[in-house]
N, C-alpha and C positions, 0 to 999 in steps of 0.2 A: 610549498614547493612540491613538485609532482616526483615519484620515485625516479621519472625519466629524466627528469629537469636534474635531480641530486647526480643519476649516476653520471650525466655528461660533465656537470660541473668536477663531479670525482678525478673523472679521466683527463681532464685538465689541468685540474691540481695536478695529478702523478706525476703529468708530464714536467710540469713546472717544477715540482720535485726533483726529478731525475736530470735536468736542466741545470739546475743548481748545484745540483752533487757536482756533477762533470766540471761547472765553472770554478765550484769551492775545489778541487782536484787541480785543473789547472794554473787555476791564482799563486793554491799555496806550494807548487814547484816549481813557480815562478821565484827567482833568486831575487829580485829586489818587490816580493811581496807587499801590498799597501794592506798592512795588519788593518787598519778601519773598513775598510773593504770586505775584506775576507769577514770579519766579526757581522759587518752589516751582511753579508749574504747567508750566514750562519746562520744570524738570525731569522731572515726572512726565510730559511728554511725551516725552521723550528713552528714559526705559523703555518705555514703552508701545513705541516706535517699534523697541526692540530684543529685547521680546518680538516683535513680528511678524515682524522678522525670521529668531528662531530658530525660529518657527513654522514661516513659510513653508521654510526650511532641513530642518525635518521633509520637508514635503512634495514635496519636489524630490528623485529619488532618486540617490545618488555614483554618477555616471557615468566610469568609468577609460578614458582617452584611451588 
């Protein structure tokens, strides 16, 4: 994958990150909350947040100290 390819795909994840957050937000001050719900978007946030990570880990290059 090309640096340009990674950071589009990066900016995408974020959003979808930030997507998330806002829904996991509104779900859970919703008063009759669906706890499986909320757990599953948690989760899917928890991926999200660890693709960008191995994204970002593309884009940073091993610097030997």
């Amino acid at each position: 994958m090309q640096d340009s390819e990674i950071s589009a795909r990066l900016a995408m994840l974020r959003v979808e990150h930030r997507d998330l957050d806002t829904a996991i937000d509104a779900l859970g001050q919703a008063e009759s909350a669906d706890q499986l719900q909320l757990a599953r978007l948690k989760k899917r946030k928890l991926r999200l947040k660890d693709e960008i990570l191995a994204l970002e880990n593309q884009l940073i290059p091993d610097i030997i100290a």
